[in-house]
C-alpha positions, 0 to 999 in steps of 0.5 A: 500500500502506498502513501501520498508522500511516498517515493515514486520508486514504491511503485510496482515494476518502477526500476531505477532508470524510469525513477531517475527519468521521473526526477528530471521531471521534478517527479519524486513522490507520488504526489508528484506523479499524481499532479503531473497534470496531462497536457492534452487530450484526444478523443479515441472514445468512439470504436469504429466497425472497420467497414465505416473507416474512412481517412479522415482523422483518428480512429478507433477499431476493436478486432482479432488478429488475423495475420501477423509477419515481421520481414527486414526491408534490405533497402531501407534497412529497417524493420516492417511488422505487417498485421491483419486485423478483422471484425464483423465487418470487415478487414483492416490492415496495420504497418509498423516500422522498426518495431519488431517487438510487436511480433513477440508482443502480439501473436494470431487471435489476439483481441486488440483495439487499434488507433490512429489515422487510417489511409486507402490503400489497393488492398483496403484501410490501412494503419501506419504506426497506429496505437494498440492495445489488447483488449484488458478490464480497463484501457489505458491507451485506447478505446477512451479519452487518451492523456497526454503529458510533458516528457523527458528523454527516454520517457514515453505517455505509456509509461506514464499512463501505466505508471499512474494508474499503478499508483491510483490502484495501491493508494487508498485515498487522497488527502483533500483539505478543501472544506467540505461545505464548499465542496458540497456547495459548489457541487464538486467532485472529492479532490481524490475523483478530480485528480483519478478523472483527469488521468484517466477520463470516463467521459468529456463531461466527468472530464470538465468537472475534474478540471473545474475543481482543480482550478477551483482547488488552486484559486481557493488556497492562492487566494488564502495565501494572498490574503495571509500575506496581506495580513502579516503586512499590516502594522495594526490588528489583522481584518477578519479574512474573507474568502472571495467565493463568487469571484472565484466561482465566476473565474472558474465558469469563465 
């Protein structure tokens, strides 16, 4: 079981090489980890029948892997893994370079879901470099409103996925120090539900409540520092502090 102050490298299956990757993220504990906000999103929600795909953007198909080969290509000397996935519709293809890993990592009658932008070719759709996943209890990587975050040399947004996730499964609960009447009030979500959403969003909608209660959470305490400050400044006795609850509700809604 984890604590909020605890070490990054508690972390289940954290080495030392992605703990010192972390640090110059200026990730330490798993506080650090947990705040480290996504940068973007993007939408891989909505799974495609593979007879409805067309090349207008990124898309989401669900299927069995039907064929799967990894051959060098002497002339561009690289690696090309080919695969051929099929659902009840239809069937679609995926290519990736310099990825032989793939054919140790997936294998024939796997159930995937595969993601990106697909391109006619003569032989059907087409996926070059897609994002795939097997087929698990809960996506990580697709099939869902996928997270993006600020990197480092050698660290991946899979990783990171992962490693949060790993994390929200070993800590028991988050501390939340807002008050819970404004809480209540201000019909917010827990502080613990706000930081899981924004890591790992349900829908656009539980997404938006999780970052209004984040921006609320960081005006409150800016806000009461401000007022401290202000307070330890003057001379003669402090005012009652007051907190600015429509100004901030009013930000926070803009």
């Amino acid at each position: 079981m984890l604590r909020f102050d605890d070490s990054v490298s508690k972390i289940n299956l954290l080495g030392d090489k992605t703990t010192e990757k972390l640090k110059r993220l200026g990730i330490l504990t798993v506080s650090d980890l947990l705040w480290h906000i996504p940068v973007r999103y993007q939408d891989l929600s909505v799974v495609s029948p593979i007879a409805k795909l067309h090349g207008d953007g990124p898309q989401t198909i669900r299927g069995t892997i039907m064929q799967l080969r990894t051959r060098r290509s002497f002339r561009r000397r690289m690696t090309i893994t080919e695969l051929a996935l099929k659902d009840d519709t239809g069937t679609a293809r995926a290519i990736w370079f310099n990825q032989g890993y793939l054919a140790k990592t997936l294998k024939v009658g796997d159930e995937i879901y595969l993601a990106g932008t697909p391109e006619q070719t003569l032989t059907g759709m087409q996926f070059a470099n897609p994002i795939y996943e097997k087929i698990r209890d809960e996506q990580l990587h697709t099939a869902r409103i996928i997270p993006f975050y600020r990197l480092t040399e050698g660290l991946t947004h899979k990783q990171l996925r992962f490693l949060i996730h790993e994390a929200f499964a070993a800590l028991p609960t988050l501390p939340d120090d807002l008050p819970q009447h404004i809480v209540s009030q201000e019909r917010l979500p827990s502080l613990a539900e706000a930081i899981r959403t924004v890591h790992l969003p349900a829908s656009q909608t539980a997404l938006d409540r999780a970052i209004r209660r984040l921006k609320f959470e960081e005006l409150f305490w800016m806000q009461l520092a401000v007022a401290y400050a202000r307070r330890f400044r003057q001379e003669k006795k402090a005012p009652r502090l007051s907190f600015k609850q429509d100004a901030i509700v009013a930000f926070v809604h803009s």
